[in-house]
C-alpha positions in Angstrom: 24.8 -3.9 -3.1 23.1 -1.5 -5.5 19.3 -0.6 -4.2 17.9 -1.3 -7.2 19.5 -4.5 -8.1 18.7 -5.4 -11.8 18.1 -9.1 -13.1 18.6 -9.3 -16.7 15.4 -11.0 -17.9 17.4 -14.0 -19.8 18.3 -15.2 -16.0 15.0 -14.8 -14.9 13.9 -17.2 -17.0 16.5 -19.6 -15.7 15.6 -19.2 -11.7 13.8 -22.5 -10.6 9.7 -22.6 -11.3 7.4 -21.0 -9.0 5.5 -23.3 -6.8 2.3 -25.2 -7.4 -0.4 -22.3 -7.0 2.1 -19.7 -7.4 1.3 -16.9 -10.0 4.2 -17.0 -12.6 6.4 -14.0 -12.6 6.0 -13.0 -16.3 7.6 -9.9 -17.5 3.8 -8.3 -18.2 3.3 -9.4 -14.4 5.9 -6.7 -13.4 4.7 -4.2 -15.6 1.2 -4.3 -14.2 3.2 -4.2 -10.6 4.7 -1.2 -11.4 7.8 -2.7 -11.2 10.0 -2.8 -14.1 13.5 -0.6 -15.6 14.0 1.7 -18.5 16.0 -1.1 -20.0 14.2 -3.8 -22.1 14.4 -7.0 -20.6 15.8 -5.9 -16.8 13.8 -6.0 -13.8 14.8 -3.7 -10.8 14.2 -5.4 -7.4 13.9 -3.3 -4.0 16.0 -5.3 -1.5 15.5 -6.3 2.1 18.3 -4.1 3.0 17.0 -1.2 0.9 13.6 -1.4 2.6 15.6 -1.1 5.9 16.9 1.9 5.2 14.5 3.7 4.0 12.6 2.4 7.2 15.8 3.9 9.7 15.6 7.6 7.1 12.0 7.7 8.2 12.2 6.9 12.0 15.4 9.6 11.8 13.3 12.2 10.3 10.3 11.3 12.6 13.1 12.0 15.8 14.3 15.3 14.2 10.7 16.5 14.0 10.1 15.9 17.2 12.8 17.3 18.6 12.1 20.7 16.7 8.6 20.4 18.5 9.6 19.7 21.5 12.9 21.1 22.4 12.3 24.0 21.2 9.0 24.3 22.3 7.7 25.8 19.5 4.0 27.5 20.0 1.6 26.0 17.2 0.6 28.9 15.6 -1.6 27.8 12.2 -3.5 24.7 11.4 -1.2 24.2 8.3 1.9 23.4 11.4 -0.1 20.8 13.2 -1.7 19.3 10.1 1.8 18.6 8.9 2.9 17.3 12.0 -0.2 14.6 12.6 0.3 13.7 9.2 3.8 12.8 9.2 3.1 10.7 12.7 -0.3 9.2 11.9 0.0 9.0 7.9 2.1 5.7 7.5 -0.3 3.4 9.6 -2.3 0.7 8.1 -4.5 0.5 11.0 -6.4 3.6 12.6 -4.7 5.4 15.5 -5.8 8.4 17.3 -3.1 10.6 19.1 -3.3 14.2 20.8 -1.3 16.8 20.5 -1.1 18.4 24.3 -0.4 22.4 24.5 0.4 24.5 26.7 -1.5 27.9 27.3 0.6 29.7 24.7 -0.1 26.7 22.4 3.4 25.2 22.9 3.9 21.9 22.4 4.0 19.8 25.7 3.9 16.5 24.0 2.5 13.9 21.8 0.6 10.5 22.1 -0.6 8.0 20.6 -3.8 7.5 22.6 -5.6 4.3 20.8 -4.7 2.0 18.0 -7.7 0.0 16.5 -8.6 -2.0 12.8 -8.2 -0.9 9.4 -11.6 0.7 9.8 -11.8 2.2 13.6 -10.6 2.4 16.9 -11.9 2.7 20.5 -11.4 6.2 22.0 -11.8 6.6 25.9 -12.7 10.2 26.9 -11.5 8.8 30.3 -8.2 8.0 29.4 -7.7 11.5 27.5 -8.8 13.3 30.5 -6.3 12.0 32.2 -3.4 12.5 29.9 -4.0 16.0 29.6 -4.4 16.4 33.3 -0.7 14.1 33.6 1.0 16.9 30.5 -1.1 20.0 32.9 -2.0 20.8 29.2 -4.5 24.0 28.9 -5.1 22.6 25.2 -5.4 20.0 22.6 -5.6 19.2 19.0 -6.5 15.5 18.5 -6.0 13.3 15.6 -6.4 10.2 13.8 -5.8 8.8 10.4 -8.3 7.0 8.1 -6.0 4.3 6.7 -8.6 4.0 3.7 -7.4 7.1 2.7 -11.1 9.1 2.6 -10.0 11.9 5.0 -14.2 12.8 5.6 -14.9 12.9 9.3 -17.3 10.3 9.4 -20.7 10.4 11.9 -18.4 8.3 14.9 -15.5 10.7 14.2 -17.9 14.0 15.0 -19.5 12.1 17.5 -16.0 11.4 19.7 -15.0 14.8 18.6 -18.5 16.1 20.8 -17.0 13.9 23.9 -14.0 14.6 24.0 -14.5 18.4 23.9 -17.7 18.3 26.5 -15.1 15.7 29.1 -12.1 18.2 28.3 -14.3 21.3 29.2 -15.2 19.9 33.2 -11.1 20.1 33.3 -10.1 23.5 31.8 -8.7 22.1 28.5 -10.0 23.3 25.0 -10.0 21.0 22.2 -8.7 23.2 19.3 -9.0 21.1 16.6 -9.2 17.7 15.0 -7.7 16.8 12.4 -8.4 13.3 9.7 -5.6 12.0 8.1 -6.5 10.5 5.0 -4.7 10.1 1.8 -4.3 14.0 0.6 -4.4 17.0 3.1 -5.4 16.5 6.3 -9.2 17.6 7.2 -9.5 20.2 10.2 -12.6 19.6 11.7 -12.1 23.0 13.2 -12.3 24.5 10.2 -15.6 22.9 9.2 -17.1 24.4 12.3 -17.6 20.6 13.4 -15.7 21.6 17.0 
């Protein structure tokens, strides 16, 4: 079946009507969706299957990117390389995760987690549960993350706050917190960069 499978509008009219308290699906409906075809009077239609796929291109991609990170244990060697990385891992949520990027002392990837998953406005971050991770990866460094699924990619009072905790906990153990990065909408927001570490 064709992704885009295209309805012409005469047949639309025919399908059964929609059900009581049901918004009808009127052409200008679509339009206002977003959803609509060059072609007067056709409607294109994303499919289950379509959605799938796109969902299987993604995790695929996700898997090769990892594997460039990790395999070949590439050192992280500009903010622009692990603001693209958190992105891609952190962007899609529609709740707030916070992951950490654990280096070793070359800056070489060790690995990557997904520390905390919270609401659509926060999460609970343990500086306890950090510590440890880094000590389990022997990591000498970290750059933490976490996306803002509003969008705003401003590091909000809680956000410099953690950021403080983590570093001060990470320090008793030898690992330096190199950067953290929001993941909003547009680029990423180094909190490094504003001086905010």
């Amino acid at each position: 079946m064709n992704p885009n499978t295209t309805i012409p509008a005469a047949r639309a009219k025919q399908e059964p009507k929609p059900r009581r308290g049901a918004a009808p699906a009127t052409p200008e409906a679509f339009h206002r969706a977003g959803v609509g075809s060059e072609q007067p009077g056709l409607y294109a239609v994303q499919t289950q299957t379509e959605r799938q796929r796109e969902n299987g291109i993604i995790t695929e991609a996700l898997a090769i990117l990892d594997r460039r990170m990790f395999k070949a244990r590439e050192a992280i060697t500009s903010p622009r390389d692990s603001a693209a990385y958190l992105k891609a891992k952190l962007g899609g949520y529609p709740w707030e995760v916070f992951g950490v990027l654990f280096l070793d002392n070359r800056h070489r990837v060790l690995a990557f987690e997904e520390m905390f998953r919270g609401t659509l406005d926060g999460s609970s971050v343990h500086p306890r549960e950090v510590v440890r991770a880094a000590l389990d990866h022997n990591a000498a460094a970290v750059i933490l993350a976490h996306n803002h699924p509003s969008g705003v990619g401003e590091p909000s009072a809680a956000d410099r706050n953690i950021t403080r905790q983590l570093r001060d906990a990470l320090q008793l153990i030898g690992t330096r917190v190199l950067d953290h990065f929001v993941i909003g909408a547009g680029e990423p927001t180094s909190m490094a960069a504003r001086g905010l570490i």
